[in-house]
TORGUTI-266894 format. One record per residue: residue in three letters; y, x, z of N, C-alpha, C in turn; residue number from 1. Coordinates in nm, 2 decimals. Layout:
! residues N
PT|Ala|Y|X|Z|Y|X|Z|Y|X|Z|NUM
...
//
This chain:
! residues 241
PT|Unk|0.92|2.78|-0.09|0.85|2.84|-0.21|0.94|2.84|-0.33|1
PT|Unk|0.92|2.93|-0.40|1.03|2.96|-0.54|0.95|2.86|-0.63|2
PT|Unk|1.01|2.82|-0.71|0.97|2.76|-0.84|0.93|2.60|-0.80|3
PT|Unk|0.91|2.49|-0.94|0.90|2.35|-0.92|0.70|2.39|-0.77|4
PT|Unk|0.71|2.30|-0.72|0.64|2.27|-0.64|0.54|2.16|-0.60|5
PT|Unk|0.46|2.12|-0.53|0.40|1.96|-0.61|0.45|1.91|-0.52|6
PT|Unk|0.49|1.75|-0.50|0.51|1.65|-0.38|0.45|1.54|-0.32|7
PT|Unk|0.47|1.49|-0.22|0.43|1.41|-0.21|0.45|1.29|-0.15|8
PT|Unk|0.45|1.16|-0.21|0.50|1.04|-0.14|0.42|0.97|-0.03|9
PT|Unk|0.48|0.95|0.10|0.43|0.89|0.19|0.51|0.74|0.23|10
PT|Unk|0.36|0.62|0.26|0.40|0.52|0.32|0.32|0.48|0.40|11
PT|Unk|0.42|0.39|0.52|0.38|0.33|0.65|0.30|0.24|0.62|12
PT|Unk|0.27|0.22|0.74|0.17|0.08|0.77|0.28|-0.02|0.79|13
PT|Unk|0.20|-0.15|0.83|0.28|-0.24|0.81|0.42|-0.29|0.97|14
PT|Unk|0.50|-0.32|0.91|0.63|-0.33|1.03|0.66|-0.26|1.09|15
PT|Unk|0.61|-0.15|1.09|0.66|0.01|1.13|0.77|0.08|1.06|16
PT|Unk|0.74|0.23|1.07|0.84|0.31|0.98|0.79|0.43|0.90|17
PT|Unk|0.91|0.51|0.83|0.80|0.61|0.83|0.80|0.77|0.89|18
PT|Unk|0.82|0.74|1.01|0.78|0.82|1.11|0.82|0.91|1.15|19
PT|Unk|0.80|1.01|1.25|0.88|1.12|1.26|0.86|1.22|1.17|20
PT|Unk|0.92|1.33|1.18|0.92|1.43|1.08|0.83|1.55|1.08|21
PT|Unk|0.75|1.54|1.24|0.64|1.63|1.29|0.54|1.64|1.17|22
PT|Unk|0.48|1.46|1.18|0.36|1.48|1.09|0.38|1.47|0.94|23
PT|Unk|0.47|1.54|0.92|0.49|1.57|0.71|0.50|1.76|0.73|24
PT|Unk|0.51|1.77|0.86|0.48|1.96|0.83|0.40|2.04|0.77|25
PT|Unk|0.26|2.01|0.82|0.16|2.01|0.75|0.17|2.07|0.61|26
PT|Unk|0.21|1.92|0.53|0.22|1.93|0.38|0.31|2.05|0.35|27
PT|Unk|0.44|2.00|0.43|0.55|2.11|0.42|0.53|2.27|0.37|28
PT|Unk|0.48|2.30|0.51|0.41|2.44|0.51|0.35|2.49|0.38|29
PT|Unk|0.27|2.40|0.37|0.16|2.42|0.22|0.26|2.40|0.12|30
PT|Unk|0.37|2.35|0.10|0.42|2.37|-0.05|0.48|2.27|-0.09|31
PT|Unk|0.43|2.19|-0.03|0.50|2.01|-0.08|0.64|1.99|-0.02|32
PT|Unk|0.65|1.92|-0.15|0.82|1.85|-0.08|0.75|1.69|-0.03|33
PT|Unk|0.85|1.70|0.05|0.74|1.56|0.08|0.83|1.44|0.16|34
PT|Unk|0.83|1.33|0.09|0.91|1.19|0.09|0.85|1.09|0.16|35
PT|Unk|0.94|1.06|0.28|0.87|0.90|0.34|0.95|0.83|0.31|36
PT|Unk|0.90|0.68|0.25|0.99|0.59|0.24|0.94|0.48|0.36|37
PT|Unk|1.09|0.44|0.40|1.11|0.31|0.46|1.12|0.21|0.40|38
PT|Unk|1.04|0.14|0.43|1.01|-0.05|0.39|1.13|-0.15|0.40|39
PT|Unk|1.17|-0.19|0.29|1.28|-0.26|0.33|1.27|-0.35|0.45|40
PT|Unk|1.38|-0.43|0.53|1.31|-0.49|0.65|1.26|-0.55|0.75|41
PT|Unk|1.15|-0.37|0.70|1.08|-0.35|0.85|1.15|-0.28|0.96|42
PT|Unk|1.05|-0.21|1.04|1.03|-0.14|1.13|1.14|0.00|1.16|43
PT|Unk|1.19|0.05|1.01|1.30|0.14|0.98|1.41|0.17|0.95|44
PT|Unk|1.53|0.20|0.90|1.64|0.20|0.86|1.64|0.12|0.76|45
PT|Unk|1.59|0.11|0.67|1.62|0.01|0.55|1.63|-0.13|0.52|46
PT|Unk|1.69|-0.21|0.51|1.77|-0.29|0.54|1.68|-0.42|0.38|47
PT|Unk|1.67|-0.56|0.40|1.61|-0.67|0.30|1.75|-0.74|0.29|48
PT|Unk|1.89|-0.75|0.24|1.98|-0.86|0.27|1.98|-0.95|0.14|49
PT|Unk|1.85|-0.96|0.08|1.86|-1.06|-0.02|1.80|-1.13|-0.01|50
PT|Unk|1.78|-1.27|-0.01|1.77|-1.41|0.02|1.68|-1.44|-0.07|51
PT|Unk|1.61|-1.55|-0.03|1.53|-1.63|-0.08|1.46|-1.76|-0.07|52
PT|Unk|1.44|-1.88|-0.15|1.40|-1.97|-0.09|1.27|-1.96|-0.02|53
PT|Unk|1.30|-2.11|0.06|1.19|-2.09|0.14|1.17|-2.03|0.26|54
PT|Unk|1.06|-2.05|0.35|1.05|-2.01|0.47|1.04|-1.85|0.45|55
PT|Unk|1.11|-1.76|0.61|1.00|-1.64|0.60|0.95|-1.58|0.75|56
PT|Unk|0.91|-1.73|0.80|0.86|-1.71|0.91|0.70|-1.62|0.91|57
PT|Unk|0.69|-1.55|1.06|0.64|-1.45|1.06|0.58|-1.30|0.99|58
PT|Unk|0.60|-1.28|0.87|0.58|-1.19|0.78|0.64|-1.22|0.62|59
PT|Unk|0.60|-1.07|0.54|0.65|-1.05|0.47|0.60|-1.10|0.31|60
PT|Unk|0.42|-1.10|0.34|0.34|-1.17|0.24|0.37|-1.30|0.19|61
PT|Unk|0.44|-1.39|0.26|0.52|-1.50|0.22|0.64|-1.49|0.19|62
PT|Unk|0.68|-1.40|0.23|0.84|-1.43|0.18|0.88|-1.44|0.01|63
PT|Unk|0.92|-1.53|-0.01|0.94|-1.57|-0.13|0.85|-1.64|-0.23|64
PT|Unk|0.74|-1.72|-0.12|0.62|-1.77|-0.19|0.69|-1.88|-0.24|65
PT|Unk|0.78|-1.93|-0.17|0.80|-2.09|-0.25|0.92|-2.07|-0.33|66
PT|Unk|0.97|-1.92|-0.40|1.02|-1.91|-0.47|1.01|-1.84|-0.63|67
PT|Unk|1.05|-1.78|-0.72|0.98|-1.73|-0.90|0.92|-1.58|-0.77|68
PT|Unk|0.80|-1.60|-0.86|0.72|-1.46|-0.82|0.82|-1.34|-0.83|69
PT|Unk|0.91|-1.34|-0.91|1.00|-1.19|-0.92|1.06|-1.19|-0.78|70
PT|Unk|1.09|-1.27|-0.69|1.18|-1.27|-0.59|1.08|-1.28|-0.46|71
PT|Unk|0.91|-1.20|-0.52|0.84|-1.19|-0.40|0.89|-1.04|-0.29|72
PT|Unk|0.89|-1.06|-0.15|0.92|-0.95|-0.09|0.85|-0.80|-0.15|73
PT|Unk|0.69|-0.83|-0.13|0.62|-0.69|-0.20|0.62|-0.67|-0.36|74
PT|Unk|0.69|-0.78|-0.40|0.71|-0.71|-0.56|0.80|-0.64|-0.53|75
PT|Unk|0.96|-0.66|-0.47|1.06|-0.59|-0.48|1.01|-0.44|-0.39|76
PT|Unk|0.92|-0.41|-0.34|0.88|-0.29|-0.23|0.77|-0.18|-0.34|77
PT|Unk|0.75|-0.31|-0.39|0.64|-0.21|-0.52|0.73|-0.12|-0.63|78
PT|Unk|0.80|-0.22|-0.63|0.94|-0.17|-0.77|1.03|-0.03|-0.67|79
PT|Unk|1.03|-0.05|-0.52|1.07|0.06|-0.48|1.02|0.17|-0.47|80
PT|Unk|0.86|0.20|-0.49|0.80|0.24|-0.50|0.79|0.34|-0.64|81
PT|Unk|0.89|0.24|-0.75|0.92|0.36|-0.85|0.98|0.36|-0.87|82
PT|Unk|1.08|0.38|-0.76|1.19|0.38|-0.76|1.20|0.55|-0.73|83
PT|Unk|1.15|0.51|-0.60|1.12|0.70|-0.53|1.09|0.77|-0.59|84
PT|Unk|0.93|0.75|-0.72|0.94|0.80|-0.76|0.97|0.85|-0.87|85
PT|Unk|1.06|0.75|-0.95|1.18|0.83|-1.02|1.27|0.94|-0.97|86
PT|Unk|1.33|0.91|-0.86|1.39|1.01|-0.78|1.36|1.15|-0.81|87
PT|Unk|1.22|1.13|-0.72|1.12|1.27|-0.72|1.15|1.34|-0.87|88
PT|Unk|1.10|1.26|-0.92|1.13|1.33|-1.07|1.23|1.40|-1.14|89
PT|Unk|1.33|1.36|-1.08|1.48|1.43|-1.11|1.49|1.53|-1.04|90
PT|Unk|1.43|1.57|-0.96|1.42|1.72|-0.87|1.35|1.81|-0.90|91
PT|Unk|1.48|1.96|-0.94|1.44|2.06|-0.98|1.27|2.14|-0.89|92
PT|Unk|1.33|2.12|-0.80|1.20|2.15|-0.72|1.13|2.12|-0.74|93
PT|Unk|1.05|1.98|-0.82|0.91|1.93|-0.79|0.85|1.94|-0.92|94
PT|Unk|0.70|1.98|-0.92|0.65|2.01|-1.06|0.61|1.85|-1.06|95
PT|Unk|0.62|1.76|-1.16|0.63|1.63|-1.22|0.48|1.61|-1.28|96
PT|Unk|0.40|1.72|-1.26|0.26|1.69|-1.29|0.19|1.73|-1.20|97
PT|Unk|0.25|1.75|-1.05|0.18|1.77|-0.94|0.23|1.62|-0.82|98
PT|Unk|0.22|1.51|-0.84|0.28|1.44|-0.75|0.18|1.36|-0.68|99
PT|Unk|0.12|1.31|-0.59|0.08|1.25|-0.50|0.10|1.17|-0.44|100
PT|Unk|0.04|1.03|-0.36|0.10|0.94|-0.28|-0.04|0.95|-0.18|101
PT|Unk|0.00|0.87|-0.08|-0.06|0.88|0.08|-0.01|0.73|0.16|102
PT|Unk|-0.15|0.67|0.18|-0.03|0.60|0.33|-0.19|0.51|0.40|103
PT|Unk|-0.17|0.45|0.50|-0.28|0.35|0.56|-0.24|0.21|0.55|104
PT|Unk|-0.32|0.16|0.58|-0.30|0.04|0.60|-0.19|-0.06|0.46|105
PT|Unk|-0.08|-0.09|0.51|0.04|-0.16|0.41|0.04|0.01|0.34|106
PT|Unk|0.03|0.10|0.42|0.10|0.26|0.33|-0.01|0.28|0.23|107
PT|Unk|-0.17|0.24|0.26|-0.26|0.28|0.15|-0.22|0.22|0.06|108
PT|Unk|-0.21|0.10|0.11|-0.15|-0.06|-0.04|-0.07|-0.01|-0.12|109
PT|Unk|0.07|0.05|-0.06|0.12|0.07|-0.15|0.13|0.22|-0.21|110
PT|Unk|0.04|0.31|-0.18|0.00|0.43|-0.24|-0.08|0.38|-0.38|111
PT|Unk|-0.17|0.29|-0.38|-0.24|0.22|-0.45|-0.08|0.16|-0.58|112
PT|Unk|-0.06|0.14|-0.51|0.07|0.04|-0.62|0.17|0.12|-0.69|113
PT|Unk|0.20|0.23|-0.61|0.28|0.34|-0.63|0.16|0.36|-0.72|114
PT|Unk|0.05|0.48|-0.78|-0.01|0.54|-0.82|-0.03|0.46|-0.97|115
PT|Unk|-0.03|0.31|-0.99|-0.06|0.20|-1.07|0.06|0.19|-1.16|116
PT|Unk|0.22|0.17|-1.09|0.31|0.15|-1.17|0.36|0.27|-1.23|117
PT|Unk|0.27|0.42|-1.17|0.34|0.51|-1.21|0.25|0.62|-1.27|118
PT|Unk|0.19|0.60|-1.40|0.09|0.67|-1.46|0.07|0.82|-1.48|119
PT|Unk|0.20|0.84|-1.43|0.20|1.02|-1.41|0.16|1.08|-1.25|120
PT|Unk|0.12|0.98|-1.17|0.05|1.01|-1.01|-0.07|1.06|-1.07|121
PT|Unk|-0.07|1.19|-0.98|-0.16|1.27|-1.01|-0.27|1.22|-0.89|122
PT|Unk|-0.28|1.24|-0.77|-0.37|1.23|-0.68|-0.31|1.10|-0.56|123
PT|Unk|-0.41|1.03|-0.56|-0.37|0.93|-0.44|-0.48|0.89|-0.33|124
PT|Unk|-0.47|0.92|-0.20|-0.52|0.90|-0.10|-0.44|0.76|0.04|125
PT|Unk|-0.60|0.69|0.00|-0.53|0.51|0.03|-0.67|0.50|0.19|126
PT|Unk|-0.61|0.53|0.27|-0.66|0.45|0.38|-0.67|0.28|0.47|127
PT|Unk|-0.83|0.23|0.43|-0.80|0.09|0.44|-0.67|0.01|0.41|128
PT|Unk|-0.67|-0.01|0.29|-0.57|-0.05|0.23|-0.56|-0.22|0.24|129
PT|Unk|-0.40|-0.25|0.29|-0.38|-0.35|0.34|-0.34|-0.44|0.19|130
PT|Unk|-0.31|-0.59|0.13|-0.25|-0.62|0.05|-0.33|-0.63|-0.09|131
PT|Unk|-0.49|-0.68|-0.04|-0.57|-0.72|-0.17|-0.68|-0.79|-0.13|132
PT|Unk|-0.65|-0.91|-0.21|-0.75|-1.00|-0.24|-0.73|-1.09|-0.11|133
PT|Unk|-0.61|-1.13|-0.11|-0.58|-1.27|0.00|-0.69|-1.38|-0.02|134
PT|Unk|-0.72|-1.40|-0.11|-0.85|-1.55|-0.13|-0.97|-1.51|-0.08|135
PT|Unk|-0.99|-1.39|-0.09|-1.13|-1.36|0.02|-1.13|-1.31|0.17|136
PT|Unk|-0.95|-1.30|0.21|-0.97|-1.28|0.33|-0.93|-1.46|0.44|137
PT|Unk|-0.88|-1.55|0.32|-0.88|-1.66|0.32|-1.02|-1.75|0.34|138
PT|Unk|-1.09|-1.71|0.23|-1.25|-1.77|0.22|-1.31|-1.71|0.29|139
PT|Unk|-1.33|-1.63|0.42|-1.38|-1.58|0.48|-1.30|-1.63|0.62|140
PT|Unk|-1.24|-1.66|0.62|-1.17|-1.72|0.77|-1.12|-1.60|0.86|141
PT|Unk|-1.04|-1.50|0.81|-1.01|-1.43|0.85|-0.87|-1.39|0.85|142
PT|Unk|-0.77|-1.52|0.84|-0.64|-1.45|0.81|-0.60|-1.44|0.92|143
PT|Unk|-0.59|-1.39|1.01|-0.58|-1.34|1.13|-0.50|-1.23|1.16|144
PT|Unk|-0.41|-1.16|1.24|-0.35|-1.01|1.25|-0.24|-1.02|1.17|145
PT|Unk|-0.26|-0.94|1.06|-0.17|-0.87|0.94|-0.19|-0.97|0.86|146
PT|Unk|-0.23|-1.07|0.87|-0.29|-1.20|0.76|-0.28|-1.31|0.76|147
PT|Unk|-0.25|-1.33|0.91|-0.18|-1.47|0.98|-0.09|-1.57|0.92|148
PT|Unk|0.05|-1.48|0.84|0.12|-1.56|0.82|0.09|-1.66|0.71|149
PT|Unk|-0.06|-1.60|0.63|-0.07|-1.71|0.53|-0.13|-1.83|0.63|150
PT|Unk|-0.22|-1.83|0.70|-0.25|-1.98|0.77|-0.10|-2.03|0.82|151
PT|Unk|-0.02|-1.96|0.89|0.12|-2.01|0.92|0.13|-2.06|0.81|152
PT|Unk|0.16|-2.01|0.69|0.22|-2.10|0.54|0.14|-2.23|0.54|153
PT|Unk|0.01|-2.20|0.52|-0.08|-2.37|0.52|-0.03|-2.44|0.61|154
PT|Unk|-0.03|-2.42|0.72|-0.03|-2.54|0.85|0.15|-2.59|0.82|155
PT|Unk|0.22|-2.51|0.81|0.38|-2.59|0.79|0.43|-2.64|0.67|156
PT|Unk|0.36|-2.61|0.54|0.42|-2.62|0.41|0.30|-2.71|0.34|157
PT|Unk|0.17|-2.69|0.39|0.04|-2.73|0.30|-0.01|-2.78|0.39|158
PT|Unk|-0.08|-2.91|0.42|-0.17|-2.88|0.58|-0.26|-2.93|0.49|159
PT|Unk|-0.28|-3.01|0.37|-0.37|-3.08|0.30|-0.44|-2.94|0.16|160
PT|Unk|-0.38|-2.83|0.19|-0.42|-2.77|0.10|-0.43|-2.81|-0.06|161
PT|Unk|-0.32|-2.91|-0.09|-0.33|-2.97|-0.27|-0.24|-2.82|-0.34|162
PT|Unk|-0.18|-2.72|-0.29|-0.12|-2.60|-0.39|-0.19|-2.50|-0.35|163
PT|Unk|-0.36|-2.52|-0.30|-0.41|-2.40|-0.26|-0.39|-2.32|-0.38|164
PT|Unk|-0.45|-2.37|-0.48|-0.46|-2.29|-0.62|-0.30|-2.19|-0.68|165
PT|Unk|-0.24|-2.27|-0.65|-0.06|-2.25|-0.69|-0.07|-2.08|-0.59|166
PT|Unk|-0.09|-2.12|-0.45|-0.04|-2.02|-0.37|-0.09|-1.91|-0.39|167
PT|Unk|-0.22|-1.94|-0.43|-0.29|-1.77|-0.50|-0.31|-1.74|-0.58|168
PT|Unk|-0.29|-1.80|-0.69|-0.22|-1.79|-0.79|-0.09|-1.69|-0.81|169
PT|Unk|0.05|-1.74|-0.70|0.14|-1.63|-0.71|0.15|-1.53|-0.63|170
PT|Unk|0.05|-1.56|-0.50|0.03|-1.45|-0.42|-0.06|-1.29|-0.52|171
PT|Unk|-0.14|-1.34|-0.62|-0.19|-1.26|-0.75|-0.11|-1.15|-0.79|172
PT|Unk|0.02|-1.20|-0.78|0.16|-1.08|-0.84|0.17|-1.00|-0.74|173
PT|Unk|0.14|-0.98|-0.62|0.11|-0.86|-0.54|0.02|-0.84|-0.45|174
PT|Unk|-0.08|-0.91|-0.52|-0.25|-0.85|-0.49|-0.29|-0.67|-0.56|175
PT|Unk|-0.25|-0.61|-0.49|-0.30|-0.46|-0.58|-0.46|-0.46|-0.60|176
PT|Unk|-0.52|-0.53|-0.63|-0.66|-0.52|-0.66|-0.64|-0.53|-0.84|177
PT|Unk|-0.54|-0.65|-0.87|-0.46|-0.66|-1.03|-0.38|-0.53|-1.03|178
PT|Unk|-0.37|-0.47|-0.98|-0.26|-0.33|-0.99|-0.39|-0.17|-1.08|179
PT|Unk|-0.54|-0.24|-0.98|-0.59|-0.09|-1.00|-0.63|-0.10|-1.13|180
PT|Unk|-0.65|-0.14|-1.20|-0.72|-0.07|-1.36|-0.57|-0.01|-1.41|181
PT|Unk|-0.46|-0.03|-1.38|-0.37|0.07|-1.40|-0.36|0.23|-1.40|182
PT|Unk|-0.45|0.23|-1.29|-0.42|0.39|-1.22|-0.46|0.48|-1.32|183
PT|Unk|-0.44|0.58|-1.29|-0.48|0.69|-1.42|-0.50|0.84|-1.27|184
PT|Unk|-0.45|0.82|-1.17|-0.47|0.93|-1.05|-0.61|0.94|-1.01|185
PT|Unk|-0.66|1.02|-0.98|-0.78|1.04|-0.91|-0.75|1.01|-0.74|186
PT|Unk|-0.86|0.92|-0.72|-0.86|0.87|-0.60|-0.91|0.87|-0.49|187
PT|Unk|-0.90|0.88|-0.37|-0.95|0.93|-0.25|-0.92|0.80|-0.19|188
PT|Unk|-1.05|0.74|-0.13|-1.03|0.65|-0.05|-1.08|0.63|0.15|189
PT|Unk|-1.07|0.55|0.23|-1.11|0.57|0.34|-1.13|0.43|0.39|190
PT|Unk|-1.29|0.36|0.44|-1.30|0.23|0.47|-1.36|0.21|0.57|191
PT|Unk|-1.35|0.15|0.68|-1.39|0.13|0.85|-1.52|0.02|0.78|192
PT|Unk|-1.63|0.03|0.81|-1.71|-0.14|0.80|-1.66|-0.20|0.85|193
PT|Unk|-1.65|-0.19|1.03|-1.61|-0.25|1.13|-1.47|-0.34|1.13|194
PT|Unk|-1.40|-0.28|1.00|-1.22|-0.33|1.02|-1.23|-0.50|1.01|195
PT|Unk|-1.14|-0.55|1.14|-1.12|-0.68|1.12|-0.98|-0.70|1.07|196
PT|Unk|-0.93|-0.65|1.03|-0.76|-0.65|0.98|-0.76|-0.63|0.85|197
PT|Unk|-0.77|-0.53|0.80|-0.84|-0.57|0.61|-0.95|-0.55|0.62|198
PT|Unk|-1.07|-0.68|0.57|-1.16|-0.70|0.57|-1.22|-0.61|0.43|199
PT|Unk|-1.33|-0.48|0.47|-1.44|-0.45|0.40|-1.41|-0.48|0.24|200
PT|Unk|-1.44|-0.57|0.22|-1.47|-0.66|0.16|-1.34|-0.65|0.04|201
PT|Unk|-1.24|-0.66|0.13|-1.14|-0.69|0.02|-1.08|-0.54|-0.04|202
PT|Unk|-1.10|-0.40|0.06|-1.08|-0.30|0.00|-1.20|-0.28|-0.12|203
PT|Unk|-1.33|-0.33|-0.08|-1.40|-0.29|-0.22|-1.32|-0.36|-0.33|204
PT|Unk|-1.27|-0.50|-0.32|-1.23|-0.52|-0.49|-1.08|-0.46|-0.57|205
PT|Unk|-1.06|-0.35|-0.46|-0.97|-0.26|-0.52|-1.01|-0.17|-0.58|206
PT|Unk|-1.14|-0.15|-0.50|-1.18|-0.02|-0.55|-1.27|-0.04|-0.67|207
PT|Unk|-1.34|-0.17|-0.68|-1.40|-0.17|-0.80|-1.35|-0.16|-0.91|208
PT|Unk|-1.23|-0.23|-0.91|-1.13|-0.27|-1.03|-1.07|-0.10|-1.09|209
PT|Unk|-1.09|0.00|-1.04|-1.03|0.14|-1.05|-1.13|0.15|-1.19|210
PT|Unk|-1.04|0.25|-1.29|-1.15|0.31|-1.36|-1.13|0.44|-1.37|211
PT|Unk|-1.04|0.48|-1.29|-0.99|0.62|-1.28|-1.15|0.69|-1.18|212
PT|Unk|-1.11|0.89|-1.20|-1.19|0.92|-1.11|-1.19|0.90|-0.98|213
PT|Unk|-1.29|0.86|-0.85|-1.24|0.83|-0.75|-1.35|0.83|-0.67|214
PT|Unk|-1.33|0.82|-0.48|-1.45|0.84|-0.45|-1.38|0.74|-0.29|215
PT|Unk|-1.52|0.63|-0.25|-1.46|0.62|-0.13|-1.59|0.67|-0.05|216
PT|Unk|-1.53|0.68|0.09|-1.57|0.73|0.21|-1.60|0.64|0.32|217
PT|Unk|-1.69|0.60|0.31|-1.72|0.46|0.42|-1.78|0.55|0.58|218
PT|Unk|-1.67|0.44|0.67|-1.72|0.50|0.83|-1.82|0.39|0.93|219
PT|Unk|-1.89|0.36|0.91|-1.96|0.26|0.98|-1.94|0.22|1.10|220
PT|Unk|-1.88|0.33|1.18|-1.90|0.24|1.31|-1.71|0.26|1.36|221
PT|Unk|-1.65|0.22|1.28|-1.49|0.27|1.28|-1.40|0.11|1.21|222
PT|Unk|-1.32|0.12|1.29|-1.22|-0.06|1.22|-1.09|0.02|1.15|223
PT|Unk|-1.00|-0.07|1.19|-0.87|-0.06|1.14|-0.81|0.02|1.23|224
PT|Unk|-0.87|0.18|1.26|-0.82|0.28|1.39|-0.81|0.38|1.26|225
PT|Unk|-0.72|0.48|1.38|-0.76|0.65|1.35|-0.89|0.69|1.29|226
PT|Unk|-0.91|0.79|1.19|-1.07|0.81|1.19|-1.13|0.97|1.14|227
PT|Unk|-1.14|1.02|1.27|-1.16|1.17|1.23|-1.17|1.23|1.13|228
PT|Unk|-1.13|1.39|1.12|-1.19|1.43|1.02|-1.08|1.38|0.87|229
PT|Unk|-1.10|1.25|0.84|-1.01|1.27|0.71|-0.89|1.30|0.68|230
PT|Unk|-0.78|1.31|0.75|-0.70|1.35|0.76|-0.73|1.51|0.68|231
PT|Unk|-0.79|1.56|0.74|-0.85|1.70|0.69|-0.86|1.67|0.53|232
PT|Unk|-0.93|1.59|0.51|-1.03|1.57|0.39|-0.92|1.57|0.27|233
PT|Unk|-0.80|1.47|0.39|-0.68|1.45|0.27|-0.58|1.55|0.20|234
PT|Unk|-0.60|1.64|0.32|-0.54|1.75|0.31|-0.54|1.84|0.18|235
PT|Unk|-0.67|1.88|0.19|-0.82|1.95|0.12|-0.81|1.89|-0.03|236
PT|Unk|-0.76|1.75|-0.02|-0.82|1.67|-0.13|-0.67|1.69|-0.22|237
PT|Unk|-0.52|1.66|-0.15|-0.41|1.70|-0.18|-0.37|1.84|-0.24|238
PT|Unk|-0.41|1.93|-0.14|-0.39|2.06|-0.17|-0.44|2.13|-0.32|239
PT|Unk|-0.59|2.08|-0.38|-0.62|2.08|-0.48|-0.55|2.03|-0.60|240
PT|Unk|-0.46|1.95|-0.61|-0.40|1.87|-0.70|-0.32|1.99|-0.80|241
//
């Protein structure tokens, strides 16, 4: 299409990548320029070679816990986040008041984060969004899956729990639930009741914390899967922007 055009940022779920190039046609077709970033590393080409104290056994939510919060792994992935979309911005092609973010799981999280650090996101669509409110998936006895590695941290570093307070405390600096009163995007959300991998629970205190326009869509009898139909919805919900 001639002239600036809207775009759109996409991100993976968690340890993955971001995907092949089939499923960004779609957008394509319709108009969008449209950006997947890879996760520093994970699952993709992009590459983590900077160091940090401390353990970084099993995952990425700890990495850098027992080090200054600035040298947490998901701060540096948030910060890449406007990074891209600086990028975006510098391209003739893209209207800079039409931009969007997308992703599930770790990719809704950081659609959510993206949309927050970057007050000119117009429209953001966050499915069961991974990476908020660790102390309630903690207090609920659920760090389990994608959540594990914090009990790994307790049992090797804490077994007595005396820095419980300390740990979520700095785990706080990339909780996106402190990200949402940022947003200024209109928001599209998507929540399984059923999900045992981000608990219910912890996507509502993202969503509460929004003061932007926004709407979520709860599936009752649906977890941390595929979930018909929205995909469409996002489409629909994008294309409008």
């Amino acid at each position: 299409l001639e002239g600036p055009h809207p775009a759109l940022l996409m991100f993976h779920g968690y340890s993955i990548n971001a995907g092949d190039w089939y499923d960004k046609l779609s957008y394509a077709a319709a108009g969008f320029s449209v950006f997947a970033m890879d996760c520093r590393g994970q699952g993709g080409l992009s590459e983590d070679p900077g160091g940090v104290k401390g353990n970084t056994l099993n995952g990425h939510i700890i990495r850098g816990l027992a080090d200054f919060p600035e040298n947490l792994y998901f701060r540096q992935v948030f910060l890449d986040t406007v990074q891209l979309t600086t990028i975006v911005r510098t391209m003739d092609e893209v209207d800079n008041t039409r931009i969007g973010t997308m992703g599930a799981s770790q990719g809704g999280g950081l659609s959510i984060a993206c949309a927050a650090l970057n007050p000119g996101i117009k429209r953001c669509v966050t499915i069961y969004p991974f990476l908020s409110d660790y102390k309630r998936v903690w207090d609920m006895d659920l760090a389990e899956n994608a959540y594990l590695e914090l009990k790994g941290y307790f049992r090797n570093f804490d077994p007595r729990h005396k820095r419980e307070n300390e740990v979520f405390t700095t785990l706080g600096y990339i909780d996106i639930q402190n990200l949402a009163p940022r947003i200024k995007a209109r928001v599209l959300m998507a929540t399984g009741l059923l999900d045992n991998i981000c608990p219910p629970s912890t996507q509502f205190a993202v969503y509460n914390k929004m003061n932007c326009e926004k709407e979520m869509i709860l599936y009752p009898d649906y977890q941390h899967e595929w979930i018909p139909g929205f995909g469409d919805l996002s489409f629909q919900f994008l294309r409008a922007m």
